[in-house]
VOGU-6477 format. One record per residue: x negated, y negated, z negated of N, C-alpha, C in turn. Coordinates in nm, 3 decimals. Each point is the difference from the previous one (the first is absolute). Layout:
// VOGU-6477
[site [X,Y,Z],[X,Y,Z],[X,Y,Z]]
...
END
This chain:
// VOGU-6477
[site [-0.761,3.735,-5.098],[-0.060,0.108,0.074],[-0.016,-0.041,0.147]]
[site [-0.100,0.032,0.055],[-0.034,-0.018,0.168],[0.064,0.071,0.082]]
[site [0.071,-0.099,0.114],[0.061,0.092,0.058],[-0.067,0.021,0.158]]
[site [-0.093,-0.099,-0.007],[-0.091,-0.016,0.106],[-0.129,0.065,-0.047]]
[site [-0.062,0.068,0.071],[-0.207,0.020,0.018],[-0.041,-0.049,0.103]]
[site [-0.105,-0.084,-0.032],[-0.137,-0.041,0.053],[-0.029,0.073,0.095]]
[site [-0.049,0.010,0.123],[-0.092,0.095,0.043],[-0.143,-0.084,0.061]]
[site [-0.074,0.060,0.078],[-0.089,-0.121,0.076],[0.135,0.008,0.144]]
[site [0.019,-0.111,0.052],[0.022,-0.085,0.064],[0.174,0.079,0.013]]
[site [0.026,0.041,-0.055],[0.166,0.009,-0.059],[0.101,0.028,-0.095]]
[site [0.134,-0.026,-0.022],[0.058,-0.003,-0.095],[0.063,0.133,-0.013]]
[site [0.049,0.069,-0.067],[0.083,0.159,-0.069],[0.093,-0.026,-0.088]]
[site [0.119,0.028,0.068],[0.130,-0.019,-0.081],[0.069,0.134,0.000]]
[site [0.042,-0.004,-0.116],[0.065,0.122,-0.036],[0.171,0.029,0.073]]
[site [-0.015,0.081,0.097],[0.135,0.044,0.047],[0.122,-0.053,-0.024]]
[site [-0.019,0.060,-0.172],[0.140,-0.013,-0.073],[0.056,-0.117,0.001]]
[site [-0.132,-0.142,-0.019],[0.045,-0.119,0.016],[0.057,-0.086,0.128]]
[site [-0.086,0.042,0.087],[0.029,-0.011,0.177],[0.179,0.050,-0.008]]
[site [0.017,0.152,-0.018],[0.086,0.062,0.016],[0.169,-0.067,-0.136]]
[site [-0.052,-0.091,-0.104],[0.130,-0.020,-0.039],[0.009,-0.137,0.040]]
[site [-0.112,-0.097,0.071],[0.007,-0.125,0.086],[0.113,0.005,0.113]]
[site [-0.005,0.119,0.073],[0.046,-0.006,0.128],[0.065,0.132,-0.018]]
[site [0.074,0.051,-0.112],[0.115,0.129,0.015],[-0.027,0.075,0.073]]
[site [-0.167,0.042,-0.037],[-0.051,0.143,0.108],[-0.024,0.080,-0.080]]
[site [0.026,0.141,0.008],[-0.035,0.103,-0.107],[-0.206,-0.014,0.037]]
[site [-0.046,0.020,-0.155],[-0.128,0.034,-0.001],[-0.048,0.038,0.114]]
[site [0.008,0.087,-0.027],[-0.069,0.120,0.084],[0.023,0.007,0.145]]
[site [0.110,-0.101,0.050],[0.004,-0.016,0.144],[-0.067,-0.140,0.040]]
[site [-0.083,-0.053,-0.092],[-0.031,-0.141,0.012],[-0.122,-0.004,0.127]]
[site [-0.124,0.112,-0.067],[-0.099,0.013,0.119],[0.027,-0.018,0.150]]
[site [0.090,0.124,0.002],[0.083,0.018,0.171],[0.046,-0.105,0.023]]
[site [0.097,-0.072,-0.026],[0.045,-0.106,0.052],[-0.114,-0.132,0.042]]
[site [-0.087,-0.001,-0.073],[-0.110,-0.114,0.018],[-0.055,0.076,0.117]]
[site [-0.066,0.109,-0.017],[-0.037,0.059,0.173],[0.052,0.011,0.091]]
[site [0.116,0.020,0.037],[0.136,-0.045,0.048],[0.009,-0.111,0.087]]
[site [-0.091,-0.115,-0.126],[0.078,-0.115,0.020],[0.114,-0.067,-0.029]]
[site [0.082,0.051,-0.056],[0.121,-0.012,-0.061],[0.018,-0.057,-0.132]]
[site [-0.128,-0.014,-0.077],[-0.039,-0.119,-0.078],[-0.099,-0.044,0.012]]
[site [0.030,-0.141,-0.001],[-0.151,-0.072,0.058],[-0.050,-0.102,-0.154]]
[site [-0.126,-0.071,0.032],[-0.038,-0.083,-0.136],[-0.036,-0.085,0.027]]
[site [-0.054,-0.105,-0.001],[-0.009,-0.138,-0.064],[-0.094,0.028,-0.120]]
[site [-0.133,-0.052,0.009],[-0.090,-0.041,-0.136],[-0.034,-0.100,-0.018]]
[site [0.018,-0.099,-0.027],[-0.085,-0.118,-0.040],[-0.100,-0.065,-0.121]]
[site [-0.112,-0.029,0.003],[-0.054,-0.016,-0.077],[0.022,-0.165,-0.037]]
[site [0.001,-0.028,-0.157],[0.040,-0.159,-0.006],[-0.140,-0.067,-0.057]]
[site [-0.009,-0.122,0.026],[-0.080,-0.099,-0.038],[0.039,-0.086,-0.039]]
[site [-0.075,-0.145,-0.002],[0.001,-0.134,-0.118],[0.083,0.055,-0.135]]
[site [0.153,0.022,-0.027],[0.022,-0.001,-0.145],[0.073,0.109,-0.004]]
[site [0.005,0.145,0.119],[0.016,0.104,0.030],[-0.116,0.067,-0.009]]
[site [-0.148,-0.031,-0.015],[-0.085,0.061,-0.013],[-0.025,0.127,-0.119]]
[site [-0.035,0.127,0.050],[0.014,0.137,-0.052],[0.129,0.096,-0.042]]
[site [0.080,-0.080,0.108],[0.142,0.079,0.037],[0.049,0.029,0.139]]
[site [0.057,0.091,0.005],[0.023,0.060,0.111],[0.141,0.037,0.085]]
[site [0.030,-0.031,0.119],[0.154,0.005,0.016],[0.034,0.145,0.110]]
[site [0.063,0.051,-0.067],[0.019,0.101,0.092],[0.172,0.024,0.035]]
[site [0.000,0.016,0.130],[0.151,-0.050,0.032],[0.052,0.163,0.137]]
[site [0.117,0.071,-0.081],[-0.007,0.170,0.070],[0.126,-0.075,0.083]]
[site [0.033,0.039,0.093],[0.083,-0.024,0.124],[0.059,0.139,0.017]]
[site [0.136,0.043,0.030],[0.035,0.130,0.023],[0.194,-0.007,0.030]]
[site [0.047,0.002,0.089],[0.089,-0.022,0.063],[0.073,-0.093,-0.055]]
[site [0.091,-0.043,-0.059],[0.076,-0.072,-0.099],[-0.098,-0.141,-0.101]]
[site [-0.078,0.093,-0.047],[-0.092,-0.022,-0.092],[-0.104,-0.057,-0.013]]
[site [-0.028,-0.113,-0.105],[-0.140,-0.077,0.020],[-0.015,-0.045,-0.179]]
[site [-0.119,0.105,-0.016],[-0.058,0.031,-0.180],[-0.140,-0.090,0.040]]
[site [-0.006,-0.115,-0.069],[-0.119,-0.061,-0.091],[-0.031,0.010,-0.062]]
[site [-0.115,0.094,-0.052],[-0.076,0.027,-0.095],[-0.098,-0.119,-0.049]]
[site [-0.034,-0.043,-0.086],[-0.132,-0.119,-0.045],[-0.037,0.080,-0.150]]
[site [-0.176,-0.015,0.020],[-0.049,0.093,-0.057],[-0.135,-0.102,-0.051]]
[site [-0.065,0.006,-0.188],[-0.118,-0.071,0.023],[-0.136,0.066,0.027]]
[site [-0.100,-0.047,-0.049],[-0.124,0.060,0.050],[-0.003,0.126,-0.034]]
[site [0.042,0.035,-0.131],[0.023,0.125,-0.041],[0.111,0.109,0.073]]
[site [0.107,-0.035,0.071],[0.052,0.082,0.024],[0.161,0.003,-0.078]]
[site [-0.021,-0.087,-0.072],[0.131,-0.033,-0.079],[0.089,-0.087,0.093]]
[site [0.134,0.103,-0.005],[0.122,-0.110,0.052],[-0.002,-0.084,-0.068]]
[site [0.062,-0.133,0.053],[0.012,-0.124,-0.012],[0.198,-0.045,0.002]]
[site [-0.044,0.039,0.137],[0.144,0.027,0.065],[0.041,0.081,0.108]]
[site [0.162,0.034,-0.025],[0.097,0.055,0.049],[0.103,-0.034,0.108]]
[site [0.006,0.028,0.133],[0.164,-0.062,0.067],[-0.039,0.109,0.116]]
[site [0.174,-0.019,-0.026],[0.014,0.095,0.147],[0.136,-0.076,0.040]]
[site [0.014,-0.022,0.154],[0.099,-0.054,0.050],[0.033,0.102,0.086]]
[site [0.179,0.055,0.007],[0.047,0.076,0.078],[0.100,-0.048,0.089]]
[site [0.014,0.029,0.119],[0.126,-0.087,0.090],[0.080,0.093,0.051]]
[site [-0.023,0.084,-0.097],[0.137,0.157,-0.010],[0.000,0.059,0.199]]
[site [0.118,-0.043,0.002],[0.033,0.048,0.155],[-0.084,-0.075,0.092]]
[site [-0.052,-0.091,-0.006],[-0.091,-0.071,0.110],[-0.171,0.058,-0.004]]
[site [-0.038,-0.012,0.116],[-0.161,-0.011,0.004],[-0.043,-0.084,-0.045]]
[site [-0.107,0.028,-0.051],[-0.064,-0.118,-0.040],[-0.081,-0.125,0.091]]
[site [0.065,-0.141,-0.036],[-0.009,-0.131,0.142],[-0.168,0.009,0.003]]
[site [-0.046,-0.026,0.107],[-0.145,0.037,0.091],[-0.051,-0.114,-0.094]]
[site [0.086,-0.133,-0.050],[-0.104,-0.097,-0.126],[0.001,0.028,-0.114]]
[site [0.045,0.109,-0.034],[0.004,0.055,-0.149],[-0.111,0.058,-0.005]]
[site [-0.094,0.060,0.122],[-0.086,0.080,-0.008],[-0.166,-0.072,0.061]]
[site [0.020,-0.154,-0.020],[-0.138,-0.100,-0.013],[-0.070,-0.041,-0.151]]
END
Protein backbone atom coordinates (compact mmCIF):
# COMPACT_ATOMS: atom_id res chain seq x y z
CA UNK A 1 0.00 0.00 0.00
CA UNK A 2 1.26 3.73 -0.72
CA UNK A 3 2.20 5.58 1.81
CA UNK A 4 3.34 8.43 -0.30
CA UNK A 5 1.07 10.52 -3.27
CA UNK A 6 2.31 12.02 -6.23
CA UNK A 7 1.29 15.44 -6.60
CA UNK A 8 2.56 17.93 -9.47
CA UNK A 9 5.70 19.16 -8.04
CA UNK A 10 5.16 17.46 -4.44
CA UNK A 11 5.15 14.61 -2.22
CA UNK A 12 1.91 13.71 0.57
CA UNK A 13 2.61 11.66 3.42
CA UNK A 14 0.28 10.47 5.64
CA UNK A 15 0.54 11.96 9.28
CA UNK A 16 0.22 8.74 10.93
CA UNK A 17 3.47 7.71 9.25
CA UNK A 18 5.46 11.08 9.84
CA UNK A 19 3.85 10.87 13.35
CA UNK A 20 5.02 7.04 14.38
CA UNK A 21 8.68 8.06 12.59
CA UNK A 22 9.26 10.76 15.05
CA UNK A 23 6.76 9.83 18.27
CA UNK A 24 4.35 12.67 17.28
CA UNK A 25 0.72 12.11 17.82
CA UNK A 26 -1.12 12.37 14.27
CA UNK A 27 -2.92 14.99 14.53
CA UNK A 28 -0.28 17.27 16.05
CA UNK A 29 2.02 16.51 13.10
CA UNK A 30 0.71 19.58 10.76
CA UNK A 31 1.40 22.22 13.69
CA UNK A 32 4.60 21.23 14.46
CA UNK A 33 5.88 21.37 10.70
CA UNK A 34 4.36 25.06 10.71
CA UNK A 35 5.97 25.63 13.78
CA UNK A 36 8.90 24.47 12.44
CA UNK A 37 9.45 22.06 14.93
CA UNK A 38 9.61 19.39 12.30
CA UNK A 39 11.56 19.95 9.50
CA UNK A 40 12.24 17.55 6.10
CA UNK A 41 14.72 16.56 3.92
CA UNK A 42 13.48 15.16 0.31
CA UNK A 43 15.68 13.77 -1.95
CA UNK A 44 15.18 12.54 -5.16
CA UNK A 45 17.69 9.51 -6.27
CA UNK A 46 19.34 8.77 -9.55
CA UNK A 47 21.85 6.37 -11.53
CA UNK A 48 20.71 3.01 -9.53
CA UNK A 49 18.36 5.07 -7.07
CA UNK A 50 16.42 6.13 -9.96
CA UNK A 51 12.38 6.33 -9.18
CA UNK A 52 12.89 6.43 -5.44
CA UNK A 53 12.62 8.84 -3.09
CA UNK A 54 14.26 9.82 0.35
CA UNK A 55 12.47 11.54 2.76
CA UNK A 56 14.19 12.26 6.05
CA UNK A 57 11.54 14.07 9.25
CA UNK A 58 13.89 15.83 11.84
CA UNK A 59 12.03 16.64 15.21
CA UNK A 60 13.86 17.15 18.48
CA UNK A 61 15.53 13.86 19.46
CA UNK A 62 14.50 12.34 16.29
CA UNK A 63 15.56 11.60 12.71
CA UNK A 64 12.80 9.10 10.56
CA UNK A 65 13.96 8.07 6.93
CA UNK A 66 11.41 7.29 4.97
CA UNK A 67 12.47 5.68 1.19
CA UNK A 68 9.66 5.29 -0.99
CA UNK A 69 9.44 3.87 -4.93
CA UNK A 70 7.86 5.50 -7.85
CA UNK A 71 4.72 4.28 -6.66
CA UNK A 72 4.72 5.40 -3.30
CA UNK A 73 5.61 2.13 -1.72
CA UNK A 74 7.92 2.02 1.34
CA UNK A 75 11.01 0.53 0.70
CA UNK A 76 12.42 1.49 3.89
CA UNK A 77 12.24 2.23 7.51
CA UNK A 78 14.77 3.93 10.35
CA UNK A 79 14.45 6.13 12.86
CA UNK A 80 17.40 7.09 15.06
CA UNK A 81 16.71 8.50 18.61
CA UNK A 82 19.44 10.11 21.00
CA UNK A 83 16.80 9.97 23.88
CA UNK A 84 18.01 12.88 26.20
CA UNK A 85 20.24 14.68 23.66
CA UNK A 86 19.37 17.00 20.66
CA UNK A 87 19.80 15.95 17.80
CA UNK A 88 23.99 16.63 16.52
CA UNK A 89 23.62 19.64 13.74
CA UNK A 90 25.43 16.41 11.30
CA UNK A 91 22.73 14.15 11.87
CA UNK A 92 20.62 16.64 10.17
CA UNK A 93 22.83 16.83 6.45
Amino acid sequence: MAVVEFEVGALRVDAAVIGQGINVEPSLVLDRMREGKITVLCERGFDEDAGRYRMTFFHESRRFHLVVDEEGNAIQRSTVDFGDHQLPTSMRE
